[in-house]
Backbone as a ProteinNet text record, in pm:
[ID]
protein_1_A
[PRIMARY]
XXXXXXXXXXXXXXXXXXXXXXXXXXXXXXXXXXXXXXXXXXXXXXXXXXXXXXXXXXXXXXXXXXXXXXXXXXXXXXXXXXXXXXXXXXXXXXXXXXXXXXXXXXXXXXXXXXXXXXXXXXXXXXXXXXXXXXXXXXXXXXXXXXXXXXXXXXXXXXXXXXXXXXXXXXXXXXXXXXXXXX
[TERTIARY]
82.4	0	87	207.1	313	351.2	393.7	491	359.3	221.3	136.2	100.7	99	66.9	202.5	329.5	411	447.7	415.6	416.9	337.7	217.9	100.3	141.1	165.5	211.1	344.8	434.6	606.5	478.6	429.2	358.3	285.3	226.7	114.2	159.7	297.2	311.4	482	513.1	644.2	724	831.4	955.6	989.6	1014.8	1045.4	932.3	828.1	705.7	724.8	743.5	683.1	849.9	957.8	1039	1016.2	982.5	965	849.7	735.5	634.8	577.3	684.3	707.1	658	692.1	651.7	502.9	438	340.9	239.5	295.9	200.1	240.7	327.2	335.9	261.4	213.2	146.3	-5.5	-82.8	-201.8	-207.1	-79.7	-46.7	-13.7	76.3	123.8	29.9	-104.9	-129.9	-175.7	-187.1	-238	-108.6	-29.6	73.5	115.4	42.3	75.6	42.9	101.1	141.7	207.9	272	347.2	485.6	474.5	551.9	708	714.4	801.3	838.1	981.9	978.6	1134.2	1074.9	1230.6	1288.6	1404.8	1512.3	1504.6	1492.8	1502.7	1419.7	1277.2	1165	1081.5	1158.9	1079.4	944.6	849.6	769.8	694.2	622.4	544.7	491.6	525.1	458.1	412.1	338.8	295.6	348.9	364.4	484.8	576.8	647.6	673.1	605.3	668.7	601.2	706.2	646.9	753.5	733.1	856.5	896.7	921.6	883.2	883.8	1031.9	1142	1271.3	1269.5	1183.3	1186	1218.4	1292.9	1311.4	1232	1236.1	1146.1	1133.9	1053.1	1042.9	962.2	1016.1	942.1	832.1	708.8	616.4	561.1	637	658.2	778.3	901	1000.3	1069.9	1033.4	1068.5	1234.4	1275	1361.1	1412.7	1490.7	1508.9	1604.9	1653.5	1739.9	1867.9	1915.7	2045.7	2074.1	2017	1927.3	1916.8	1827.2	1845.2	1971.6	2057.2	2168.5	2248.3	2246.9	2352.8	2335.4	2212	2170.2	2235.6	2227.8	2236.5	2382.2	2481.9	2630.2	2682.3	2585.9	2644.9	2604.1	2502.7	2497.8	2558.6	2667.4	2733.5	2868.9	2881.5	3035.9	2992.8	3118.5	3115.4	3143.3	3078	3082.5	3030.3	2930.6	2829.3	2917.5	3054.8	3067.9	3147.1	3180.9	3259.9	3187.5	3239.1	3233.7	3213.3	3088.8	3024.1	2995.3	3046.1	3037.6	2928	2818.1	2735.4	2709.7	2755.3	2753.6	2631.1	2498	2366.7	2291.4	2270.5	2190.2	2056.3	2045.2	1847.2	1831.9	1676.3	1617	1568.2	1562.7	1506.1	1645.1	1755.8	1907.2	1908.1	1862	1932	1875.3	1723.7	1659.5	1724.1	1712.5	1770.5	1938.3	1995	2160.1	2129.8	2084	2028.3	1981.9	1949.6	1896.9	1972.7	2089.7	2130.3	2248.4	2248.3	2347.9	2453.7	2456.9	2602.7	2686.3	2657.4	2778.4	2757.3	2878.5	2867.8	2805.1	2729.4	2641.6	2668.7	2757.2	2756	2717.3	2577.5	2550.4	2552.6	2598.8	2627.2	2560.8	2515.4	2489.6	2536.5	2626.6	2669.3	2566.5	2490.3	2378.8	2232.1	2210	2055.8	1947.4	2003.6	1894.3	1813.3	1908.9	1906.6	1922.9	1864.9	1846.2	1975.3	2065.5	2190.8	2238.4	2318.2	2359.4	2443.6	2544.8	2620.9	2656.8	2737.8	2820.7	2910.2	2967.6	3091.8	3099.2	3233	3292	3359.9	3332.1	3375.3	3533	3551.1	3713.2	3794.9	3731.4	3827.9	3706.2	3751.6	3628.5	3714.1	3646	3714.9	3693	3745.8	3765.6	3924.6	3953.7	4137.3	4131.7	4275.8	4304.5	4241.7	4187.8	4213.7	4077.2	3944.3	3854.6	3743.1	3695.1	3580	3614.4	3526.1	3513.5	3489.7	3378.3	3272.1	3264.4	3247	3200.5	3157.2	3033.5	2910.5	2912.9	2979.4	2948	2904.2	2748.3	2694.8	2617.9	2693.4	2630.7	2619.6	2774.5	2816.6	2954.4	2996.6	3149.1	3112.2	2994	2972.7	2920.8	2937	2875.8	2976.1	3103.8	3225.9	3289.1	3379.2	3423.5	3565	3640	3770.5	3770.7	3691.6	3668.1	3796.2	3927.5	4029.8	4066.3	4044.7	4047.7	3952	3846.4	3742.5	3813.2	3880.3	3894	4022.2	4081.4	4246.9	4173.2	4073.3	4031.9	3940.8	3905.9	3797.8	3875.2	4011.3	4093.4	4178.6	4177.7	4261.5	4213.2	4015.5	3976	3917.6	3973.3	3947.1	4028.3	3989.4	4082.6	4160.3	4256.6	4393.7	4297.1	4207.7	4133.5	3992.4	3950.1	3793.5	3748.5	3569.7	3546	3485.7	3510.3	3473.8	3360.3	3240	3167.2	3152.4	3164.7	3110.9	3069.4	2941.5	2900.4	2870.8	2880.8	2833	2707	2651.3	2564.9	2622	2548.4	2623.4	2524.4	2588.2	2537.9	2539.1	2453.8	2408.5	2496.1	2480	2548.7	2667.1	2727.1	2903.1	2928.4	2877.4	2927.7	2931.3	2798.8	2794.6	2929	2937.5	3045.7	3178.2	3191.7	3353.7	3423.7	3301.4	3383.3	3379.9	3334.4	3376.1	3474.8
-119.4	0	126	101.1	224.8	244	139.2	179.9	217.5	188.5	245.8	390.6	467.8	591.2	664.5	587.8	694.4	684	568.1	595.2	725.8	669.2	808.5	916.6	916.6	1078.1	1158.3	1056	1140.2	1150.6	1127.3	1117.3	1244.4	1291.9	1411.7	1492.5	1502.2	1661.3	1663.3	1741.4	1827.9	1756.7	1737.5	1677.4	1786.5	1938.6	2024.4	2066.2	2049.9	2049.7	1950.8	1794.3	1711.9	1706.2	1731.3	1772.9	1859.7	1964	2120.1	2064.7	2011.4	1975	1828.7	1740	1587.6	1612.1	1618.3	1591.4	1639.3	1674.1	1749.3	1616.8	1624.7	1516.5	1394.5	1317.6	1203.1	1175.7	1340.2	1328.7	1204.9	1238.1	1175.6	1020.4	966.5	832.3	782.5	842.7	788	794.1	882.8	863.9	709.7	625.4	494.2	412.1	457.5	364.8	446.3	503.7	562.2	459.5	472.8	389.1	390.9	292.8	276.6	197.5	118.5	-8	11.1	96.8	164.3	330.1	345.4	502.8	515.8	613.2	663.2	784.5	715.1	801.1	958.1	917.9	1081.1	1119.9	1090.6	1253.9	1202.8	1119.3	1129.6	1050.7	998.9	965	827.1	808.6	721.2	613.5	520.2	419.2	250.6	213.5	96.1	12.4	15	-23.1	40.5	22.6	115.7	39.5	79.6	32.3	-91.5	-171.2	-239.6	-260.2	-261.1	-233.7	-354.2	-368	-453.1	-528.5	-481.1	-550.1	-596.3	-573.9	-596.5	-495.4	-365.1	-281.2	-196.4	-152.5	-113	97.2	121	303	394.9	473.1	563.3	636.1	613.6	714.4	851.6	860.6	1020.2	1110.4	1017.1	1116.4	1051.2	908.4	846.5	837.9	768.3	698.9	583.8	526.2	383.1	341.1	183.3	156.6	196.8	209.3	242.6	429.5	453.8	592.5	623.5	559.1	543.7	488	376	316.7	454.3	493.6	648.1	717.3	758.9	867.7	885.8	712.7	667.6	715.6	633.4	631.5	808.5	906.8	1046	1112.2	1033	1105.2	1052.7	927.5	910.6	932.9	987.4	1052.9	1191	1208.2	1410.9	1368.1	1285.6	1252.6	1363.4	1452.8	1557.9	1669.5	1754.3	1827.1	1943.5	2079.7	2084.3	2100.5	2118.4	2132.6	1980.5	1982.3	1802.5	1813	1712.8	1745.5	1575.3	1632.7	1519.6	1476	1360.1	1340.2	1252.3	1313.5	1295.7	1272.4	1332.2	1309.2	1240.5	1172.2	1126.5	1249	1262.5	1406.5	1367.3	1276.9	1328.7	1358.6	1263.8	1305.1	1478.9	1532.4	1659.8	1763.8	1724.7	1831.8	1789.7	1783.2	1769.3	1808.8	1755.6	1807.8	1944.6	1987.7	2128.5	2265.5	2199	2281	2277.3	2209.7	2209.3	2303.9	2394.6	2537.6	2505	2373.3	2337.7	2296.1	2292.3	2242.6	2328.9	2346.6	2370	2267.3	2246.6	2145	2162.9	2101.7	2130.3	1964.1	1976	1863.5	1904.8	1764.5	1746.7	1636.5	1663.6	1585.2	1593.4	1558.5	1591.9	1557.7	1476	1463.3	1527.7	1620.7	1647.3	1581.4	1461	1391.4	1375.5	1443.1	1486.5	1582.3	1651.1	1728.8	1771.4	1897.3	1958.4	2116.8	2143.3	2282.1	2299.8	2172.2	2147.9	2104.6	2085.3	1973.5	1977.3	1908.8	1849.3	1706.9	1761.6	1576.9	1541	1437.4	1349.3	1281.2	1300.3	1299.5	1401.7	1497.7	1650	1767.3	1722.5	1817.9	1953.1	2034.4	2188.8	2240.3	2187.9	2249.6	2223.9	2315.6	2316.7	2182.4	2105	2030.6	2057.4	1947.2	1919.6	2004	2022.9	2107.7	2111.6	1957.4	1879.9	1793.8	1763.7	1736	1579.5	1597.2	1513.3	1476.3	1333.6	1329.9	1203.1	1185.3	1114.3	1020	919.8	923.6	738.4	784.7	606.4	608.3	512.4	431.2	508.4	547.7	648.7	598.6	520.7	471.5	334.2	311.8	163.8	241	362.4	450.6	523.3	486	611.4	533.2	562.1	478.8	464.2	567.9	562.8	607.7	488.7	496.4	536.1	490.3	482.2	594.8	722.2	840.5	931.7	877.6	985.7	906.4	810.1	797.9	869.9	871.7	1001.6	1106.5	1154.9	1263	1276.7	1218	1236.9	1237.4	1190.1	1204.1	1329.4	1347.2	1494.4	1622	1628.1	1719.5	1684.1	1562.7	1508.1	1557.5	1638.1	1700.1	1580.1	1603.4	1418.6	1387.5	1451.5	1362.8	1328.5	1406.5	1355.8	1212.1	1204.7	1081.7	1074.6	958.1	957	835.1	826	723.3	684.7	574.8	542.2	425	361.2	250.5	224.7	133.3	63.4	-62.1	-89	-188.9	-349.8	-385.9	-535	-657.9	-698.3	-849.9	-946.8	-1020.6	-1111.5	-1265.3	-1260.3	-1359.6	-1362.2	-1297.9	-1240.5	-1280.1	-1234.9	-1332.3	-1485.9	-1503.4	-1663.1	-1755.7	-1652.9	-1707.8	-1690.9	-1600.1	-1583.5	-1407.5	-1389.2	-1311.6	-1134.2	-1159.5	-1055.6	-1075.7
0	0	0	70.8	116.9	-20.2	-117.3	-215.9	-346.2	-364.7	-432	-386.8	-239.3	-197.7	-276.2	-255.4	-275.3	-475	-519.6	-674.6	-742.6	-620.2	-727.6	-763.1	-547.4	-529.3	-600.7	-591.4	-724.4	-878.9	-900.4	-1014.3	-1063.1	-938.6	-912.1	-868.9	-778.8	-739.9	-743.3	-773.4	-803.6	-731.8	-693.9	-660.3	-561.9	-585.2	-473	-416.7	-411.9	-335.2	-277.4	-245.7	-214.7	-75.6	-155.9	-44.1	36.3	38	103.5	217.5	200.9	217.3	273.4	292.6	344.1	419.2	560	665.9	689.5	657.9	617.6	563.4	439.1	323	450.5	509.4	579.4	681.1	768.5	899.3	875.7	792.8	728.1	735.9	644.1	678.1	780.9	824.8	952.5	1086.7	1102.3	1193.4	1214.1	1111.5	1118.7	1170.5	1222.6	1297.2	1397.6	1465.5	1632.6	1713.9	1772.8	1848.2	2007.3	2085.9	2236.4	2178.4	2061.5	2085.1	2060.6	1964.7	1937.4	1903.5	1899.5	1957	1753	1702.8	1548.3	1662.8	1654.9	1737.9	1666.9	1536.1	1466.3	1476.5	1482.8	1504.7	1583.9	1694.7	1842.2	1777.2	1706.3	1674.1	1738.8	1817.8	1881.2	1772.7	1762.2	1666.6	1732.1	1671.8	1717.2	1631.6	1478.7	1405.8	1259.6	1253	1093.2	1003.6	866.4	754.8	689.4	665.6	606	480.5	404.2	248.6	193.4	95.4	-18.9	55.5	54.4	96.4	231.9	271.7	465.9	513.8	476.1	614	653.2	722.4	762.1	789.8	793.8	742	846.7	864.4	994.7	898	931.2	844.7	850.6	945.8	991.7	913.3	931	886.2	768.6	726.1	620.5	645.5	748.2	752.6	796.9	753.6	731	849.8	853.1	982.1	953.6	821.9	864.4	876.4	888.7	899	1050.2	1125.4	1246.8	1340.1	1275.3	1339.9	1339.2	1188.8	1169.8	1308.5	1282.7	1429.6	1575.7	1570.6	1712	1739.6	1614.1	1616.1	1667.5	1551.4	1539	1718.7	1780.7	1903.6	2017.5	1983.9	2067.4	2101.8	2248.1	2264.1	2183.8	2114.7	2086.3	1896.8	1853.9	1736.6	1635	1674.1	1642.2	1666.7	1614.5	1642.5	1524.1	1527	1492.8	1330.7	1207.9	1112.1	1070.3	998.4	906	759.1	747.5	560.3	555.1	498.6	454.1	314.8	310.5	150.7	103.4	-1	-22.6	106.7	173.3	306.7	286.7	329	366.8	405.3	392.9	398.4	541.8	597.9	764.9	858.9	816.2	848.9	854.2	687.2	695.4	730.2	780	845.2	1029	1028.6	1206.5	1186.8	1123	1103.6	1038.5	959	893.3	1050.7	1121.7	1217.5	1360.1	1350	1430.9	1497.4	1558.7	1542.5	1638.5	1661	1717.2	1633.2	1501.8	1399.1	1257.8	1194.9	1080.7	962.9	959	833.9	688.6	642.3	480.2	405.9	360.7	316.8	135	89.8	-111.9	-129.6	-286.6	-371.5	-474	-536.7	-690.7	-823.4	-796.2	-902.7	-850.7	-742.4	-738.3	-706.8	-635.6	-612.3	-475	-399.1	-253.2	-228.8	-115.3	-66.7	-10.6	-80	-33.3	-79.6	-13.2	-20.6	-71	-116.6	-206.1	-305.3	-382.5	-507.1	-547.3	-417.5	-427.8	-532.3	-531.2	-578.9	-506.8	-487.8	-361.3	-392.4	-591.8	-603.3	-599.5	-553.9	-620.8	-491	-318.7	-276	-246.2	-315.1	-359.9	-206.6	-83.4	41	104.2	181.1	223.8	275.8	313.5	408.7	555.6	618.2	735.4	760.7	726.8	746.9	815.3	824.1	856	985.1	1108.9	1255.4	1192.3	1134.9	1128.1	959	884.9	732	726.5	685.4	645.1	513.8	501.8	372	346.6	354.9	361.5	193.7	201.9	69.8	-69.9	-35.6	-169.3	-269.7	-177.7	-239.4	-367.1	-326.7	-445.5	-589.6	-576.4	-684.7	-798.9	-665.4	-779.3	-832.3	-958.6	-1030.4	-923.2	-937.4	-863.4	-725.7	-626.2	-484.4	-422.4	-449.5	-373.7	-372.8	-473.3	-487	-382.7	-419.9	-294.8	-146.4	-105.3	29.1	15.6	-36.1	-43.7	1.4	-71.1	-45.1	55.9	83.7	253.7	384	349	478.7	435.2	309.2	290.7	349.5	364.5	413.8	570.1	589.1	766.8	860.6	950.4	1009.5	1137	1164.7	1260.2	1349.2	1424.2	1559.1	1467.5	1348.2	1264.7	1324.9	1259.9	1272.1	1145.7	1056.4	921.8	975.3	898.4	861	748.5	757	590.7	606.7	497.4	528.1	337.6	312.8	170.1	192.5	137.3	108.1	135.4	207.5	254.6	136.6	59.2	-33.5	23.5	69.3	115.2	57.8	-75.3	-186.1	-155.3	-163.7	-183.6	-50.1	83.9	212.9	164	158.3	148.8	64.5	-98	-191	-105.6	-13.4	62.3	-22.2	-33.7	-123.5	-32.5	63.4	149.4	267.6
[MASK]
++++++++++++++++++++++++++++++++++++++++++++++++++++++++++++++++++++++++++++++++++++++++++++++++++++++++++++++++++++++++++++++++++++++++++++++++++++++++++++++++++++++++++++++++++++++

């Protein structure tokens, strides 16, 4: 039902409307999963359960984010991980409204293709910022995308400042464990 509401809707209304305006268009649906049973670390949201997706994971219908979305969260608020100048590379849009508003850090979130919600566009082989600049850099499930990965990690520690905390996470294949091939 989740993935027919949201076909229609990219269908019927604008792409920067429907960003600008999410949380908004989501309240409607989601009140059908309020709930006690569970609590989305990111927008505080009371649910009885999320939604679950065609793949199994499962989706906050409030703020439309996912578990590794939430694991992120958890990681960035622990210890002093949250600090300091953050470079986010394609943010989830419930990520970058809460990192967007947050006036304890400098927030510079990119997308180099537009498909996310950012203030930037960077390239993640060539990021046009000095050495050593960034506290904090984000970068999940972006490296299975570039051709010359070994290049953007030169460069993510080029603009990581010596104590930084880099994240990065890629997509785990299920197959490829099994074959040995991770």
């Amino acid at each position: 039902m989740y993935a027919l509401i949201k076909t229609i809707t990219k269908r019927l209304i604008p792409k920067k409307f429907l960003f600008e305006n999410e949380l908004i268009l989501r309240k409607p649906y989601g009140f059908f999963y309020k709930g006690k049973k569970h609590q989305c670390n990111i927008c505080k949201s009371n649910l009885k359960s999320l939604i679950t997706l065609s793949n199994k994971e499962l989706l906050c219908p409030f703020c439309g984010s996912l578990p590794r979305n939430r694991r992120l969260w958890q990681l960035l608020n622990e210890g002093q991980n949250l600090r300091g100048s953050v470079l986010h590379f394609s943010p989830n849009r419930s990520l970058y409204r809460v990192l967007k508003k947050n006036k304890n850090i400098s927030y510079y979130s990119t997308d180099f293709t537009d498909v996310f919600l950012s203030d930037y566009k960077f390239d993640i082989t060539n990021i046009e910022q000095p050495n050593e600049k960034f506290d904090t850099i984000i970068c999940y499930h972006i490296l299975e995308h570039i051709i010359d990965n070994k290049k953007a990690i030169i460069e993510l520690f080029r603009v990581l400042k010596p104590n930084g905390q880099l994240f990065i996470q890629t997509p785990f294949c299920k197959s490829s464990a099994k074959s040995g091939l991770i």
